[in-house]
N, C-alpha and C positions, 0 to 999 in steps of 0.2 A: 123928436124922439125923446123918451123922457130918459134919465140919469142912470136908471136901474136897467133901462132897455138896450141900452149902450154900453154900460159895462158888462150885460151877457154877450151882445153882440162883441165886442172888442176879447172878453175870456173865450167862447166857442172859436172864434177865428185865430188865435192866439195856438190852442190846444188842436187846431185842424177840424173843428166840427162845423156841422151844417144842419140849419134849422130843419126840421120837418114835421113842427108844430106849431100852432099860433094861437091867439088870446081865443079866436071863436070856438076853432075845435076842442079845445081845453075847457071852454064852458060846457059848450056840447055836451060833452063827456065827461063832468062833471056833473052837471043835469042829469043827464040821464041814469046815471048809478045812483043818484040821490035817491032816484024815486023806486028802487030798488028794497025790500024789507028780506031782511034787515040787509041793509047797502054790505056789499063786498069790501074787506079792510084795503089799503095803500099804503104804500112808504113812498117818499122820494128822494131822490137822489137830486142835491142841491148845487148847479154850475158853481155858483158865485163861491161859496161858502166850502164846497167839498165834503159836504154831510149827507150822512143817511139820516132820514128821520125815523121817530118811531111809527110804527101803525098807528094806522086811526080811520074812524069809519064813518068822520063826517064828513062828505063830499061837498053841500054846498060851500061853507066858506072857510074852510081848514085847506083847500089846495091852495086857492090864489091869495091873493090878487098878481101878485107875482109871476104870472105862468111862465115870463121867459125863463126864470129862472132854475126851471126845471129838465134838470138831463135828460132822468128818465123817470116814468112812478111806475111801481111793483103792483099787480094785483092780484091777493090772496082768492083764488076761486074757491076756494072751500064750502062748502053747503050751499051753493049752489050751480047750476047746469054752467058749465062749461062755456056749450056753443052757444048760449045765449049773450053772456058775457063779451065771445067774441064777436057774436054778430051786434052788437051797441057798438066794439070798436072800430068793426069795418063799415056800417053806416055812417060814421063819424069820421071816416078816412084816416083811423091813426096809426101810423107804423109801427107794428110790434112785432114781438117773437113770443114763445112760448115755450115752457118747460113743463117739466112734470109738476111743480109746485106753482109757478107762477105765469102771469102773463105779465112782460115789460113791453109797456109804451115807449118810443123814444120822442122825448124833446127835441134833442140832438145828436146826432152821430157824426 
C-alpha cells in the first residue's frame, strides 16, 4: 500500500469513516464526464488536507491521481440533463445524494 493510501486509510479510520470508493470507479467516472461537452464542473473535498477545492471542469487529470484522498466531489449539473448525469453515476456504482444545486459523491462516509 503506498504512503498516501495509508495515511487516508489511517485519517478515514481515525474520523470513523468508510471507504465506498476506489481507484477504478473514480476513473470510471472520471472518464465518463470527460467525454462529456462541455464536461460538468467539480469541487472536492480533500480527507488528508481538509480543503474545498475550487471548480474545475477538467475531469481527466485535475481529479487524481490521488483518488483516496477524496471525501467527497460536488457536481455542478448545471446546463445539463440531470438524470443523465445520474445515470453515469449509478452505472459506475457511486454513492451519492442529491440536492437542489448539486450531486455529491461520497469517497467516504
Amino acid at each position: 500500500m503506498s504512503t498516501t493510501a495509508e495515511k487516508c486509510r489511517q485519517k478515514a479510520e481515525a474520523r470513523g469513516l468508510g471507504s465506498f470508493m476506489n481507484d477504478t470507479k473514480w476513473r470510471e467516472l472520471c472518464y465518463a464526464f470527460s467525454s462529456f461537452a462541455p464536461p460538468p464542473a467539480w469541487r472536492t473535498y480533500d480527507l488528508l488536507v481538509e480543503h474545498l477545492s475550487s471548480w474545475d471542469r477538467e475531469w481527466f487529470y485535475h481529479v487524481g491521481p490521488n483518488y483516496c484522498s477524496i471525501e467527497w466531489l460536488e457536481i455542478d449539473p448545471s446546463g445539463h440533463d440531470r438524470e443523465t448525469i445520474k445515470a453515469v453515476l449509478h452505472d459506475v456504482g457511486a454513492p451519492f445524494e442529491e440536492s437542489e444545486q448539486f450531486l455529491r459523491v461520497f469517497g467516504y462516509r
